[in-house]
N, C-alpha and C positions, 0 to 999 in steps of 0.2 A: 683179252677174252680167250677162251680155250672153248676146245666141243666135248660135250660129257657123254663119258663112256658107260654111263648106268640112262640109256634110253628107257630101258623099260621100267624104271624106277620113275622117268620122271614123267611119267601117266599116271603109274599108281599113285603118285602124289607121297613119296618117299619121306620126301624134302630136301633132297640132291639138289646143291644150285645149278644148275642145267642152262648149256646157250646153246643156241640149237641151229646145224644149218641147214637152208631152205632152198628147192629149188621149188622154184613158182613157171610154170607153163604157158603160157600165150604171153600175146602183142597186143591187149585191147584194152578199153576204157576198163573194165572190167579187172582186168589183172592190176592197172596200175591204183585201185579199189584198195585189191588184195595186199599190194605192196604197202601201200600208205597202211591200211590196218596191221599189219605185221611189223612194221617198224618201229609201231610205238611200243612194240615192247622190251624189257630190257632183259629178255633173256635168248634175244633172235641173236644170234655170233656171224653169220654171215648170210646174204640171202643173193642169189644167183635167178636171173628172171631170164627165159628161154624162147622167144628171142624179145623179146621186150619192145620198147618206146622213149619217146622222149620223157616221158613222164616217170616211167619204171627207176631210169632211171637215174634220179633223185634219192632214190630209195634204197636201192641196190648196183650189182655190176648185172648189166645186159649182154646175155654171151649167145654165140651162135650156135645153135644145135637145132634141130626139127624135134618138136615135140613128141611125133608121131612114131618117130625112127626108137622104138624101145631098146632097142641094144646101145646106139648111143647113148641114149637115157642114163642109162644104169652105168656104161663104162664112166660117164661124165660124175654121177653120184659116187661110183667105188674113188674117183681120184678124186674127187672133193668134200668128202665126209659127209656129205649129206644125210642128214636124216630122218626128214620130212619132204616128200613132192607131193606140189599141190596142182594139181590137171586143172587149167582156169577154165576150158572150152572141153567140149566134148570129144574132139576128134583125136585124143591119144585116152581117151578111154575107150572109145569104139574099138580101136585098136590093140587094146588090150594092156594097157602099160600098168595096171592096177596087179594082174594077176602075174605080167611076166618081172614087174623088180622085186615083188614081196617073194615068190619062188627062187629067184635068182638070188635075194639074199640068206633068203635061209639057207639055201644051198652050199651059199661061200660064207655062212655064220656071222654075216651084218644084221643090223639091226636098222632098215630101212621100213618106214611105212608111207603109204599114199594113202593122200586125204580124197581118196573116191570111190566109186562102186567096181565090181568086177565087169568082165567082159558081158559075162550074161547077162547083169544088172543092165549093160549100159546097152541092152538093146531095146529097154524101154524107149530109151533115144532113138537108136540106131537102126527102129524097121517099126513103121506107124502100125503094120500087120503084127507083128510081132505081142507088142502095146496093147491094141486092142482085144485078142484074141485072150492076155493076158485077164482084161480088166471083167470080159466075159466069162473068164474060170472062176473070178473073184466078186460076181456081181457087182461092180464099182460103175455106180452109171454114168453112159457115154451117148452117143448118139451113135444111131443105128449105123452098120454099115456094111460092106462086101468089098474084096480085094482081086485087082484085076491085071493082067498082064495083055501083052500086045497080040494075042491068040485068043483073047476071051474077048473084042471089042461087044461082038452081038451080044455076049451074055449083060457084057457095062451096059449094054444100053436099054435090056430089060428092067437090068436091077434098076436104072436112074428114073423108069418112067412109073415106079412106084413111090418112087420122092418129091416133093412139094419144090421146087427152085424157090430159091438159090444151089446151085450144085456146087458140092463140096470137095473138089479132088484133091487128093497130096500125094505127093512120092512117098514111096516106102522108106525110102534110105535118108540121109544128108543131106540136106542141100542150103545148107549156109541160112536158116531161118525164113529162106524164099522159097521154098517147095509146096506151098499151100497155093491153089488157084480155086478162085469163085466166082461161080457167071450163074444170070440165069436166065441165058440161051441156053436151050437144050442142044444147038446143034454146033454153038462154040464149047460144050462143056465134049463134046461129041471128038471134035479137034482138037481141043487141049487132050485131050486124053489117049488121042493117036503120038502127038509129038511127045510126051511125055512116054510113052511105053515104047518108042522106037528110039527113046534116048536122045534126040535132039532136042529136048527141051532142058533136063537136067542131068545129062550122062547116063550110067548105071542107079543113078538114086533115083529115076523116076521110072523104071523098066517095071515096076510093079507100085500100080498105083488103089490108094483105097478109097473109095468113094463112101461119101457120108452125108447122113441127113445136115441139113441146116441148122442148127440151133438161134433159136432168137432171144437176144437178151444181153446183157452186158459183162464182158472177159474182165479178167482179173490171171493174175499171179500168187500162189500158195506156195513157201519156200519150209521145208521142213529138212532136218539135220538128221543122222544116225550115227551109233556105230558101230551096228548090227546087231546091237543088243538092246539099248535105249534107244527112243523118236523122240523130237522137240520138235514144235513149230518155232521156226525163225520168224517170218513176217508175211507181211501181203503187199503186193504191189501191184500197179495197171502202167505196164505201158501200151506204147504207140507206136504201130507197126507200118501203117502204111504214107506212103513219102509227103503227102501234101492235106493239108486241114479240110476238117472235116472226111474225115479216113479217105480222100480219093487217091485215089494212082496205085500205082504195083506194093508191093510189101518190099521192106527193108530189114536191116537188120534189130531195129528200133527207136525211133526219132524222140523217144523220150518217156520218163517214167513219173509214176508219183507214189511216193509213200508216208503211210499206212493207208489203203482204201477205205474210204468213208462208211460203203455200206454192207462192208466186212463185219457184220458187229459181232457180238459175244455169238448171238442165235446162231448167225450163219458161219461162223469157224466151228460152232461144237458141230454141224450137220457136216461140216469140210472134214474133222477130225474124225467124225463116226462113220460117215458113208465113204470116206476115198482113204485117207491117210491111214486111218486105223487097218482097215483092209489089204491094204498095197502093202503096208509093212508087214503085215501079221502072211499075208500069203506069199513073198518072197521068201518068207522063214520057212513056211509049209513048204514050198516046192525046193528048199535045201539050197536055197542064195540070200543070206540075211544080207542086208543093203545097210552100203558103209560109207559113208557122204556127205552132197548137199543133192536134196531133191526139189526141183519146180516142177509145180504142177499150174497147166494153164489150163484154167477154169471157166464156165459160163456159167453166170448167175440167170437162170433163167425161173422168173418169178419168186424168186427167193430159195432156188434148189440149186445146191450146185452140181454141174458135169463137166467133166475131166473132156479137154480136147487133146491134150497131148502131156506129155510126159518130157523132160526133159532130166539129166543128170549131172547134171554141175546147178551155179548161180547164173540166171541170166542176165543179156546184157541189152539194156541200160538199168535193166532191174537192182542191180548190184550197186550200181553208182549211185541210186536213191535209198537202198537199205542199209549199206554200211557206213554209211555218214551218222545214220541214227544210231548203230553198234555200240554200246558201251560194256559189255563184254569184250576182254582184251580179245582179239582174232588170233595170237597164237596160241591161248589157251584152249579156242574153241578148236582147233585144227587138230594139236597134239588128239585130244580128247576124245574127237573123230576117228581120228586113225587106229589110235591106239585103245581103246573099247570101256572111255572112262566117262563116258558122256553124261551119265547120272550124277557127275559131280561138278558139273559147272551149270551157273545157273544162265540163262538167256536174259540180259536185259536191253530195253529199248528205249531211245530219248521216246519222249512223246510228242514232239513236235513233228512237222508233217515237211518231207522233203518234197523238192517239184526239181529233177533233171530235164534238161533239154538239149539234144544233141545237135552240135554245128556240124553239116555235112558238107562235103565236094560238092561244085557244079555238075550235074548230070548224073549224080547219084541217084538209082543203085545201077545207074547204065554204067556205060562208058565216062572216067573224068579223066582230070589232068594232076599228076601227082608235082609235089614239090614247088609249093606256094608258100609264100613266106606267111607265116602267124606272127600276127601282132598281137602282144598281150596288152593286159591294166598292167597300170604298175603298180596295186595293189590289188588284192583281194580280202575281201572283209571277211570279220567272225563268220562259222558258222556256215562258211561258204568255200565251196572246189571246182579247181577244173583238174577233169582228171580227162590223162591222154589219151586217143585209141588209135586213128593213124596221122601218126606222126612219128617223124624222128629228127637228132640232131644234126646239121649241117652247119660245119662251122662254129658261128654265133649265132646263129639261126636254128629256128624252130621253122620244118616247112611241113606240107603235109604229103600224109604217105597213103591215103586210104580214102576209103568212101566216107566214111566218118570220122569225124577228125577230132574233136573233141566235146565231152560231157560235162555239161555244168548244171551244177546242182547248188542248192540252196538251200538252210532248212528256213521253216518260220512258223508260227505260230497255230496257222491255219492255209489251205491251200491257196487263196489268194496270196494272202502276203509272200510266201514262200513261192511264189510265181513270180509275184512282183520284181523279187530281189533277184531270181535267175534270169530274168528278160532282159531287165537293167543289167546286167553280169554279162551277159552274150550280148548285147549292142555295143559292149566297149572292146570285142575281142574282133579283128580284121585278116581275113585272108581274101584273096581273089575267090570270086565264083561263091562264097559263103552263100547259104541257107542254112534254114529252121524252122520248125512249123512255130505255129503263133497259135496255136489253139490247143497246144497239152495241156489236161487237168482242166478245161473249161466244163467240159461233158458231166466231171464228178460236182459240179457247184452246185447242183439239185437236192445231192445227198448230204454235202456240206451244211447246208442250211435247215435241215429236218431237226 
């Protein structure tokens, strides 16, 4: 295989045979998603995962760099031909890695593109203030709210006693998908919101926190593509965010997903398409940042309307691990396409069977665990079925684990039982110390299943 030197030919769809090499960004179930769909293609020449997993890599060479460090980035790209980087997580777009390699390459005459949004795009992510203030220029409805720091407590606690509890807090900034707190004490939302603004709850990411109405009704995931000229919806998906069944305990990074959502139907995506999506893209362009990506939008169906709870700028994760199993659209074509501003020529399609992911976590997740437990696998894995890795890596001959979440299994099937069935059965064969998993993903949606 060789790397081809007419990159931008092989967007416009030239007809150059093109093999293309990849550097792919994170260590999660999520990237080893990305890696499995990019490999089946046969115009990928080499793909490089930063810093990867056990699972990655299968697929590619796993090499050490910090995602986040953009000068390494690119020295790493200029000495290995790269060119395509795929940011799997947010936190080297917050950083800006989008705006400083495509600069950097024009600069030294490469022809590098990243398959994400710019910096100011990715503060939809990167400041919930930010976001919402956004979705307010652009009437894209949200629940109400006001943003408070460690000097405005008296003002926080005017604004909350105009709010009906549950109270809504979140950090402004990052905080690893656990910066959302809900109580509805008034006088723990009162305390959460001192230690949150004095930074001993989530650092710097929670020194400015926004507080929001409650919404009542049932979340969902909106996953939409660009590439700053063309939008597509990619898919829909629900997961499960908080550690133990029937939603109780703290929030996690995601215990599991299910897709297509049942009561996503035609109605309620054209209302998704015309009241957020259409909007959010069409008013990035206005305010002179067309958004170049993947965009998740977490949503609440509240009586059959949807409203935007956050904004997110990559694929999420476990969301991804239940979306791209259904992908029949090759993923490097969709990437190229992204990046490079051809996205009106590939078309999006989807199996139509219904995926059900369920993630095995560490004991004491999302507290304190104990890394480096041996995984025992099946010694098969049927059709139609994945485990894709997110903390984990190789030791030895050994697969142990490396993280709070250790691995994502998914399964498709017909309908969301079946496709439950077969990933339950799939995680009861799979053994580490200390293993969990909730038992009740995808139960919630059986109502709308059967309408």
């Amino acid at each position: 295989m060789f790397s081809c030197l007419f990159w931008g030919a092989c967007f416009e769809g030239i007809g150059y045979l093109c093999f293309v090499n990849v550097l792919l960004l994170g260590s999660g179930g999520r990237e080893h998603a990305f890696a499995m769909k990019m490999a089946q293609s046969d115009r990928l020449n080499n793909l490089y995962i930063a810093p990867g997993n056990a699972g990655t890599a299968q697929f590619g060479k796993n090499v050490s760099l910090n995602p986040t460090d953009v000068v390494a980035v690119f020295q790493f790209c200029k000495d290995n031909q790269i060119q395509l980087v795929v940011p799997g997580n947010e936190d080297p777009l917050v950083a800006g890695i989008s705006d400083y390699i495509e600069a950097q390459a024009a600069q030294e005459g490469l022809d590098i593109k990243v398959a994400g949004p710019s910096h100011w795009c990715a503060q939809l992510e990167g400041s919930k203030d930010f976001s919402k203030a956004f979705m307010g220029r652009h009437a894209i409805p949200t629940a109400r709210y006001q943003s408070f720091a460690l000097s405005q407590l008296d003002e926080a606690a005017a604004f909350m006693k105009t709010l009906e509890p549950p109270y809504v807090l979140k950090a402004d900034g990052l905080a690893a998908g656990k910066g959302v707190i809900i109580t509805t004490s008034f006088e723990e939302a009162m305390e959460t919101l001192r230690e949150m603004t004095d930074g001993s709850k989530f650092g710097k990411a929670g020194e400015v926190v926004v507080i929001e109405e409650f919404l009542k009704g049932i979340e969902l995931s909106v996953f939409g593509i660009s590439d700053g000229k063309d939008w597509k919806v990619l898919a829909s998906a629900k997961d499960y965010k908080r550690i133990f069944d029937n939603d109780e305990g703290p929030n996690t990074g995601g215990m599991g997903a299910i897709s297509p959502v049942p009561f996503a139907d035609e109605a309620f995506m054209q209302k998704v398409i015309d009241r957020i999506l259409k909007p959010t893209y069409e008013g990035l362009v206005s305010e002179g940042h067309p958004y170049k990506g993947f965009l998740f939008v977490g949503l609440m169906n509240v009586g059959g309307d949807p409203f935007v709870i956050e904004y997110n700028v990559r694929m999420g994760d476990p969301e991804t691990e239940a979306i791209f199993p259904r992908l029949k659209t090759p993923m490097l074509d969709l990437l190229k396409a992204m990046a490079g501003g051809n996205l009106g020529a590939v078309d999006v399609a989807l199996d139509s069977q219904t995926a059900a992911t369920i993630f095995l976590v560490s004991g004491g997740y999302p507290g304190d665990i104990e890394k480096g437990k041996v995984i025992e696998f099946p010694n098969a894995v049927g059709e139609d079925q994945w485990l894709f890795h997110a903390g984990t890596k190789q030791e030895g001959e050994s697969v142990v684990t490396n993280g709070g979440r250790v691995i994502a299994v998914t399964s498709l099937g017909e309908d969301i039982p079946s496709a439950l069935l077969r990933s339950n059965t799939l995680a009861s064969q799979i053994h580490f110390d200390g293993k969990f998993n909730r038992t009740d993903i995808g139960l919630d949606l059986m109502k709308y299943h059967t309408l």
